[in-house]
N, C-alpha and C positions, 0 to 999 in steps of 0.2 A: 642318277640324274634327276633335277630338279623338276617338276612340273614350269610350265611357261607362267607369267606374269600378264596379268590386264595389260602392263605398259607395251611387254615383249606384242604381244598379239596385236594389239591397235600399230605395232611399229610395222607388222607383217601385214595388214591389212592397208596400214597406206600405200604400201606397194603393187598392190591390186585394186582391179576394178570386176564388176558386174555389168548391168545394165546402163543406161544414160540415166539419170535421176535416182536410181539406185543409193542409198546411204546405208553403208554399212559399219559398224561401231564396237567398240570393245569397252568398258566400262566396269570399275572395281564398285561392286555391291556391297555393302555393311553387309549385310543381314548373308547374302548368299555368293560372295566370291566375284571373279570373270564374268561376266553378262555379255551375252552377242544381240545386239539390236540390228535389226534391219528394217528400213522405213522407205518408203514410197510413194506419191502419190497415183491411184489408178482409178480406172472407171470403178464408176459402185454398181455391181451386180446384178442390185436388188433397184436400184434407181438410174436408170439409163439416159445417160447426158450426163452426169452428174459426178460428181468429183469422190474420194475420199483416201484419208489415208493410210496404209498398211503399214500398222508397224508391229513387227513381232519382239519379243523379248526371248532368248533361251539361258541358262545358265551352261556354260562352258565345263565340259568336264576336264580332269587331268589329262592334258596332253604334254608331250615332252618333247615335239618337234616343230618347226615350222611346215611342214609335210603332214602330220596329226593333224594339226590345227587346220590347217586349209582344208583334207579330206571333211573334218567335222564340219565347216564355212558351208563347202558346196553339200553336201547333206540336209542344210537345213535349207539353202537356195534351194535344191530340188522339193523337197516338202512345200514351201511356200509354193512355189509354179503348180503341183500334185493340186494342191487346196483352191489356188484361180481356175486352174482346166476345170475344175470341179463344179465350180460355181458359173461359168461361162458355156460349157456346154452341155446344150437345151435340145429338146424333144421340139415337134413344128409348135407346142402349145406356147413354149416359151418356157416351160417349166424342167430345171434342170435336172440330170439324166440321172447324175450320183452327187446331189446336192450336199457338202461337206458342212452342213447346215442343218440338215434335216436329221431324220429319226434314226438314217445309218451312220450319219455322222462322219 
C-alpha cells in the first residue's frame, strides 16, 4: 500500500475541524514532500493585549491511512497546546514556570 498524497490528506482534513480560527493545511513541498501547517491568531505571551500569529510547519511522515494521518494531526495539535500551557503558565512574578523559550527549552 501506497503512502497517502498531499492532495489525499488536505481531502481528509477538510472533513475535520479543531478549534474556531484554527487553520489547518496540507501542502506538497518541492524540496520536502506533504507539509502539515497549522496557523492561528492568539494572545502574544510575551506582550499582553496583543495579537500574533501561530503558525507551525511540520513535514508529514509516511502514513497509509486516513486513521495514521489523523493520529499524526492530533499529535502535533497536542505539542502546539504543550508549547502555549508553557508559555502562559506563570509563577505570581509573571515569569513562566517551564518557559518553552528559555534555556530548558
Amino acid at each position: 500500500m501506497f503512502a497517502l498524497t498531499a492532495t489525499e490528506m488536505l481531502e481528509i482534513l477538510s472533513r475535520h475541524q479543531y478549534k474556531p480560527n484554527w487553520n489547518l493545511t496540507v501542502y506538497e513541498s518541492a524540496w520536502h514532500g506533504p507539509t502539515f501547517r497549522m496557523e492561528v491568531e492568539v494572545e502574544n505571551s510575551s506582550q499582553p493585549g496583543e495579537k500574533t500569529v501561530l503558525g507551525i510547519n511540520s513535514l508529514v511522515p509516511r502514513v497509509r491511512s486516513e486513521r495514521q494521518f489523523l493520529e499524526w494531526v492530533m499529535s502535533r495539535l497536542i505539542e502546539a497546546e504543550i508549547h502555549e500551557a508553557r508559555e502562559f503558565f506563570r509563577d505570581s512574578s509573571g515569569k513562566p514556570v517551564f518557559d518553552p523559550h528559555g534555556e530548558e527549552g
